[in-house]
C-alpha positions in Angstrom: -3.3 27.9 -8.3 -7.4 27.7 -8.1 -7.0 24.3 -7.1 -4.2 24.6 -4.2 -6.3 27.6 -2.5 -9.3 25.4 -2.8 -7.8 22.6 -1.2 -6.1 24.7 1.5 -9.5 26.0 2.1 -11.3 22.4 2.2 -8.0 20.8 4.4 -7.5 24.4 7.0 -8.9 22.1 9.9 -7.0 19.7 9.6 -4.2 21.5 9.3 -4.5 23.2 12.3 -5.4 20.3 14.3 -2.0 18.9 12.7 0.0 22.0 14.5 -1.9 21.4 17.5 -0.5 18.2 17.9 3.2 19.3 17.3 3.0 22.0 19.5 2.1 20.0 22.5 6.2 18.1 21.9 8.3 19.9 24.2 10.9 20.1 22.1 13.1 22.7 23.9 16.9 22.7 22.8 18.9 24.5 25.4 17.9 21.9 28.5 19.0 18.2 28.3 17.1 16.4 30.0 14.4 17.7 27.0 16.3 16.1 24.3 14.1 12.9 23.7 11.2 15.6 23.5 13.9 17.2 20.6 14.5 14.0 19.1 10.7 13.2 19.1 9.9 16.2 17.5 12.4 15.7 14.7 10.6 12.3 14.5 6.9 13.7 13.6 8.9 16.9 11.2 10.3 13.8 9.2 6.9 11.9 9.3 4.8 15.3 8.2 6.7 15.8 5.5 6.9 12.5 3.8 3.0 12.9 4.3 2.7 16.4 2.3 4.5 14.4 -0.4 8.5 14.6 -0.3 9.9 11.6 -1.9 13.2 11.5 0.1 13.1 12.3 4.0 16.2 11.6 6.3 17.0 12.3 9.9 20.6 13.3 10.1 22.3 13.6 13.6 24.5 16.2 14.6 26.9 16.7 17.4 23.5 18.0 19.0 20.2 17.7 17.7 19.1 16.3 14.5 18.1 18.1 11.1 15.1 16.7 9.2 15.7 16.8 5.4 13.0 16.4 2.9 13.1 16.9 -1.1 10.4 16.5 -4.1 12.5 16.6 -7.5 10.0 17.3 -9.8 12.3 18.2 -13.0 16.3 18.8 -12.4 16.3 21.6 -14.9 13.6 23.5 -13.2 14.9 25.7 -10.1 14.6 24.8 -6.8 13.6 25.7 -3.7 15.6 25.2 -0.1 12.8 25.9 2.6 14.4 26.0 6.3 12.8 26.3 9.4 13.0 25.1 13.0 11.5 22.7 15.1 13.1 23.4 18.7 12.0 26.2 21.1 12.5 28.4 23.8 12.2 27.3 27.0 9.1 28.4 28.7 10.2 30.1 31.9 8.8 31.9 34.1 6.0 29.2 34.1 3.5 31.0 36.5 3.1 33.9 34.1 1.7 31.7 31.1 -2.6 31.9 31.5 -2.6 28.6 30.2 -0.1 25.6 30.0 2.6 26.3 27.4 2.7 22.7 26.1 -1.0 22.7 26.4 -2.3 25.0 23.0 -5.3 26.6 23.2 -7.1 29.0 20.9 -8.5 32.3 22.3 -9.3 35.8 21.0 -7.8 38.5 21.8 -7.7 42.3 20.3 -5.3 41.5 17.8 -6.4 38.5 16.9 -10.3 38.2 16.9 -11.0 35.5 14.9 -8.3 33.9 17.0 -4.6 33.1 18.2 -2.9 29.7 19.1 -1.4 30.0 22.5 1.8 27.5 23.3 5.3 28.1 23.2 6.7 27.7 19.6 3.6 28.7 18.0 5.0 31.8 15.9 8.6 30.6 16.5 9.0 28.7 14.4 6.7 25.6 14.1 3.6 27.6 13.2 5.5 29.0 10.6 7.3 26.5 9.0 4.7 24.0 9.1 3.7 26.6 7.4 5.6 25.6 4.5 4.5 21.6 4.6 1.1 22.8 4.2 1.6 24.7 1.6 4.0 21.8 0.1 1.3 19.4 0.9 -1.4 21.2 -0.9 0.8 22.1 -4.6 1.6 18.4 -4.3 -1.6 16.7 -4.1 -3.5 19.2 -6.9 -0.5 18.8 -9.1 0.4 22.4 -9.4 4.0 22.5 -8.0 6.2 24.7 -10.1 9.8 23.6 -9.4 11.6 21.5 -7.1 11.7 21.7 -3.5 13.7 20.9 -0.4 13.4 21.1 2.9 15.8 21.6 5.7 14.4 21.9 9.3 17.1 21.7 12.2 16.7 21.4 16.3 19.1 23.5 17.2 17.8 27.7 15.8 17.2 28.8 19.8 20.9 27.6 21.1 22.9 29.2 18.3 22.4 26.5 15.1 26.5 25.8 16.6 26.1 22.2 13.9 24.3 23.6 10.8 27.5 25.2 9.8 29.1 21.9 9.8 26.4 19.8 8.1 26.2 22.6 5.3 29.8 22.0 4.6 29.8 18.5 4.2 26.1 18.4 2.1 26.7 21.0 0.0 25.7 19.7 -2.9 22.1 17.7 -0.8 21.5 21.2 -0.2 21.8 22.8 -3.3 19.5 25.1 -4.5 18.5 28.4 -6.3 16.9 30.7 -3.1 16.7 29.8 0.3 13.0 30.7 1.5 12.3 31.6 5.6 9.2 32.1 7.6 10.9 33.1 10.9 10.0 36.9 11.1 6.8 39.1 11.0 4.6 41.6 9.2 3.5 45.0 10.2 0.0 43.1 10.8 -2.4 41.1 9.6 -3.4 44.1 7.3 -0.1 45.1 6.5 2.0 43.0 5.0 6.0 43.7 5.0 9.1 41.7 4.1 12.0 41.5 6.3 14.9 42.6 4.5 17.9 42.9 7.5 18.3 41.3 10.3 20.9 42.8 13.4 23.2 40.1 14.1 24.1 38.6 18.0 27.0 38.4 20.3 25.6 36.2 24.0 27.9 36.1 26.4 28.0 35.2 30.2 30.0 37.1 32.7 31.1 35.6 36.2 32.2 37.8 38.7 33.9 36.3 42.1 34.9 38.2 45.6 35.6 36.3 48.5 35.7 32.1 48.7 32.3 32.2 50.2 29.2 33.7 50.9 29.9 36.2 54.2 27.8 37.4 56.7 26.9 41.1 55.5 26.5 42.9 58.9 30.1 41.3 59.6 32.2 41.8 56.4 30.0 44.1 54.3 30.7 47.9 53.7 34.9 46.0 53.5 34.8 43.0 51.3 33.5 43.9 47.7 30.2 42.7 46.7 29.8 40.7 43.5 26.1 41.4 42.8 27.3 45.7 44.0 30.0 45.3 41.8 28.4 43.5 38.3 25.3 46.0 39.0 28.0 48.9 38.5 29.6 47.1 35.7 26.5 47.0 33.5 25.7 50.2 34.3 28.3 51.6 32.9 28.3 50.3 29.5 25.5 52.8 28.9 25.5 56.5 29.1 22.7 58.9 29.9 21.7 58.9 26.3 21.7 55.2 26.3 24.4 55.1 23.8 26.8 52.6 24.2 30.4 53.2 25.7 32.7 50.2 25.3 35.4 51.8 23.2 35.2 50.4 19.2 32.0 49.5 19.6 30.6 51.6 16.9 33.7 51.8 14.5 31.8 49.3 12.0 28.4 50.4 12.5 26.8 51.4 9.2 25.9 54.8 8.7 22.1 54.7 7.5 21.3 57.5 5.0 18.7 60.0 6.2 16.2 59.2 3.1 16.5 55.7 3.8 15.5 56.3 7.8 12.6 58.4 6.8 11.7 55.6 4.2 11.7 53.1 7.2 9.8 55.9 9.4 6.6 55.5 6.9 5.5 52.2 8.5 2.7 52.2 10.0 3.3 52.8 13.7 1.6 54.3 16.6 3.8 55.1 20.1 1.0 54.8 22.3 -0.4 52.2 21.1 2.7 50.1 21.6 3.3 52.0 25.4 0.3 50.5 25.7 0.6 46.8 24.8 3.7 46.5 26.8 2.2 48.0 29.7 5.4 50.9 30.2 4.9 54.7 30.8 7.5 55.4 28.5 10.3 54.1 26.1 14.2 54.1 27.0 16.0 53.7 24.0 19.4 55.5 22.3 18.5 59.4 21.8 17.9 60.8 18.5 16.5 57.8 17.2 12.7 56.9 16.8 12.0 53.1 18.2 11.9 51.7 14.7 15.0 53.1 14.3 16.0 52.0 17.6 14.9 48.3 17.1 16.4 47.9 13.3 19.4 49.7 12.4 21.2 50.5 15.8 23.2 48.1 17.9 22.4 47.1 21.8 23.5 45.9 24.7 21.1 44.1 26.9 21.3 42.1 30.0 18.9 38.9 29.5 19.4 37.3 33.0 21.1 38.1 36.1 21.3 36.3 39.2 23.7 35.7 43.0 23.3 35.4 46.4 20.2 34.8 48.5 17.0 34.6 46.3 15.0 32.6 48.7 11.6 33.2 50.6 12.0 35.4 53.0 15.4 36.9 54.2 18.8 35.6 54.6 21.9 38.9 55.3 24.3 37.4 53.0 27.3 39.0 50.9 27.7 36.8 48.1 30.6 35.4 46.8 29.8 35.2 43.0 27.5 36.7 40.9 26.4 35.8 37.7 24.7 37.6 33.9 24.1 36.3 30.7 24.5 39.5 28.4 23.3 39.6 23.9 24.3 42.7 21.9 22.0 42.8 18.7 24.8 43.9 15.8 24.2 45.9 12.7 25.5 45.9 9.4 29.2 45.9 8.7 29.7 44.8 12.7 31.2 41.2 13.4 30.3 38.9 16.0 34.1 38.0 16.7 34.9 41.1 17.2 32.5 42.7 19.1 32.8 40.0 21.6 36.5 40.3 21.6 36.6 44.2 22.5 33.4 43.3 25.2 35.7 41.0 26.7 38.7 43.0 26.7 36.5 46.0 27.8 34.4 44.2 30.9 37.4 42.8 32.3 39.2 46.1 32.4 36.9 47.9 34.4 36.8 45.4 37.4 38.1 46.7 40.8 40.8 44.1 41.7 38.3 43.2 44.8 36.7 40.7 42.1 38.1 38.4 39.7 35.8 38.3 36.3 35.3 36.0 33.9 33.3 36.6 30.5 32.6 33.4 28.8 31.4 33.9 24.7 28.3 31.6 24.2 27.1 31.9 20.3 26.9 34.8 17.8 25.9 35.4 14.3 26.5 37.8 11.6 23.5 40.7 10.4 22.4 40.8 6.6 20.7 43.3 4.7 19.0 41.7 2.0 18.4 43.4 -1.5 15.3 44.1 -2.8 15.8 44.4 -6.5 15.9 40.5 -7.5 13.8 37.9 -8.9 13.7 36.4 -5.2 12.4 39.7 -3.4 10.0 40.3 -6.5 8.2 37.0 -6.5 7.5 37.3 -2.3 6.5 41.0 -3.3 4.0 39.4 -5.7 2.9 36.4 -3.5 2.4 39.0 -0.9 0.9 41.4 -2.9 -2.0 39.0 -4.3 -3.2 36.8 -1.1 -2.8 40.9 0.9 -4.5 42.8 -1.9 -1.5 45.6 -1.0 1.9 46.1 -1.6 4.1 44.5 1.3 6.9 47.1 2.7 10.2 46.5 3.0 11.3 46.3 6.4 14.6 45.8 8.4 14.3 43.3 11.6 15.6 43.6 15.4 16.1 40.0 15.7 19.0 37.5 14.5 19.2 34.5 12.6 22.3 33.9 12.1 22.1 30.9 9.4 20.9 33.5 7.1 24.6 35.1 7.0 26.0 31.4 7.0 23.7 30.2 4.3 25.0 33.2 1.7 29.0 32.5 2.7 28.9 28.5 2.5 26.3 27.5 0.2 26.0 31.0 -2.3 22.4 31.5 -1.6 20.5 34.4 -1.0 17.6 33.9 1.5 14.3 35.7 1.1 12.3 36.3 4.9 9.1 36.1 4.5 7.5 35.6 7.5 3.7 36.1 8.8 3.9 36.5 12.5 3.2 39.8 15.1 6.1 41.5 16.9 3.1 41.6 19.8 2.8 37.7 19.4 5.2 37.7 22.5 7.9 35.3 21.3 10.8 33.9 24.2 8.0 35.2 26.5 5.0 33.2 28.0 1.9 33.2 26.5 3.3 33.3 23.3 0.9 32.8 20.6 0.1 32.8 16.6 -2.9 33.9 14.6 -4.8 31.6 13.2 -5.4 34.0 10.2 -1.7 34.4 9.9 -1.3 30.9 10.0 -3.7 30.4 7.0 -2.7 33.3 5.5 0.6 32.0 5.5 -0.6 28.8 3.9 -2.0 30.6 1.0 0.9 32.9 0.2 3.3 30.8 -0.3 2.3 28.4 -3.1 2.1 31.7 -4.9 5.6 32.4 -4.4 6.7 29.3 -5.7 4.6 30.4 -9.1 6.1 33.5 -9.1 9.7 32.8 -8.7 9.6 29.7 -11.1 7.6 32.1 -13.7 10.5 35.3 -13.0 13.1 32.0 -13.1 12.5 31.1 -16.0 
């Protein structure tokens, strides 16, 4: 491996500037009128990686956006490796809150980052991190020490649900075969403190309607009579929540797991400081489920949160309206042993039942996807352990994730692959916000760790 670090090391400019360039490709998924940005984007994934080396790169369209394939076949009875990533984004919004154009990267300090973080949206999530991956691919491939075979699979559609990959794993089941399925979509503790995600809370979105009268009403005229949608959705929400923010749609926690009290104070040995991260976000205190410490909180217990919520007059200045609709898009992070379908079939049943009959509502199911726990006693945990362990100088810890990806579920149940997350980003990197940004130091460190996990599972493979 002497060779591949020392060629990271003589090539780390160029590989920024490389991610530089992608990053300013609007490539944002959930908005339409983006989607020759998408396809563009796809364009320059398929182009890098026949670059770092693949010898067979295809663009396959979808329903919706495309997925970029690439593989390197370097001996069919070695193992290999099925790297997938993402190449669409967030959208950016609000705009005026970014410090600096999101499609515009530029590199600045900060606390966290002194020797600097790349600030554009889809930085950490995901191109940062899986061109991560090309890099890496790039670098085994031109000093000859690839272990095993590789493939890549990078779709456009990760931020609106991945509602094709399902499809075009079905039908390419045997294009995508492989022995692991390898992820750089998550974090570590920090750039010190290297950890391995090994559960991910799974997602119900939904978006609720609620509708009074056939038009918007003058509120001195009908008001304090005619029920309010925005009143009436406010009181809604509100009640799905008691005063110990624990959650009070009937079922909702019949599946929950039930995490064992060594393994919570196990998870509670991370390194983690409460004022520290009052601090960062700028709140006087935290507001989360009772009897449960925010790593706790954010890992292993479910939520409801509302993500938008909009209706009537939202204009400059004032205008005394009672609206006649008002409108929520809603996610509930799942935990183990909880499914998607479900949970938005008893929020549906449950939302709908609690309307006064002044309103008519309407909850409409957008995307879900299923949590994993992954295991930590195979050859596939071991060798990230050991990649981790050598470019860190430290063990990594084990840690369980508050965020979904719900291919990782799909990936095990169609194509009988366990996936290993092992990603470099922050939590404090400020994904889906504005001025989202990536360490450069991660980025390289990312880079360097995983050629030594392709060593190490081919060696543990073998």
């Amino acid at each position: 491996m002497e060779n591949t670090i020392q060629y990271i090391k003589t090539n780390k400019d160029r590989f920024l500037n490389e991610l530089l360039d992608l990053l300013k490709i609007p490539s944002i998924s959930a908005d339409a009128k983006y989607n020759g940005e998408v396809a563009r984007m796809a364009e320059a994934t398929a182009e890098g990686l026949t670059k770092a080396g693949c010898h067979r790169v295809e663009i396959f369209p979808t329903k919706g956006h495309p997925i970029v394939y690439g593989e390197f076949t370097k001996d069919a009875s070695l193992p290999t490796v099925l790297v997938y990533g993402h190449y669409d984004v967030q959208p950016p919004d609000p705009i005026d809150l970014w410090e600096s154009p999101p499609f515009e990267p530029v590199i600045k300090k900060t606390e966290i980052h002194p020797n600097g973080a790349i600030f554009a949206r889809g930085s950490c999530d995901d191109k940062g991190q899986f061109y991560m991956h090309v890099k890496a691919f790039e670098a085994m491939v031109a000093t000859g020490d690839i272990p095993c075979n590789v493939k890549f699979m990078i779709e456009g559609e990760e931020e609106v649900g991945s509602a094709n990959l399902g499809e075009f794993c079905n039908q390419n089941k045997e294009l995508l075969a492989s022995d692991v399925i390898l992820i750089s979509d998550t974090s570590i503790i920090d750039i010190d403190t290297p950890s391995i995600t090994v559960g991910l809370r799974g997602l119900s979105y939904v978006e609720i309607e609620v509708e009074g009268p056939n038009r918007d009403l003058h509120s001195g005229v009908y008001g304090g009579a005619v029920g309010n949608p925005c009143n009436i959705l406010c009181e809604m929400i509100a009640s799905l929540k008691d005063e110990n923010n624990h959650i009070t749609i009937p079922g909702f926690y019949d599946d929950v797991e039930i995490v064992s009290l060594e393994e919570r104070a196990a998870m509670n040995k991370a390194p983690f400081n409460l004022e520290n991260y009052k601090k960062d976000l700028k709140v006087n205190d935290i507001h989360g489920e009772k009897g449960y410490t925010v790593l706790e909180q954010t890992s292993i217990r479910p939520t409801v949160e509302v993500n938008g919520i909009w209706g009537g007059y939202i204009g400059e200045g004032a205008k005394t309206v009672l609206p006649s609709k008002a409108f929520a898009k809603l996610s509930m992070r799942l935990v183990p042993n909880q499914s998607s379908d479900k949970i938005t079939e008893i929020f549906q049943k449950h939302f709908t039942s609690i309307a006064p009959p002044s309103v008519k509502v309407t909850v409409k199911p957008h995307h879900g996807g299923e949590p994993v726990v992954t295991p930590t006693d195979t050859i596939e945990y071991q060798a990230a352990h050991k990649a981790m362990q050598k470019t860190f100088g430290k063990d990594p810890i084990p840690m369980r994730g508050g965020g979904s990806i719900p291919i990782v579920a799909l990936f095990e149940k169609v194509l009988g692959v366990k996936s290993v997350l092992m990603g470099f980003g922050l939590d404090s990197d400020d994904l889906h916000s504005p001025n989202e940004h990536y360490g450069i130091d991660n980025y390289y460190k990312g880079i360097e760790t995983i050629p030594y996990y392709f060593k190490y599972y081919s060696e543990l493979k073998q």
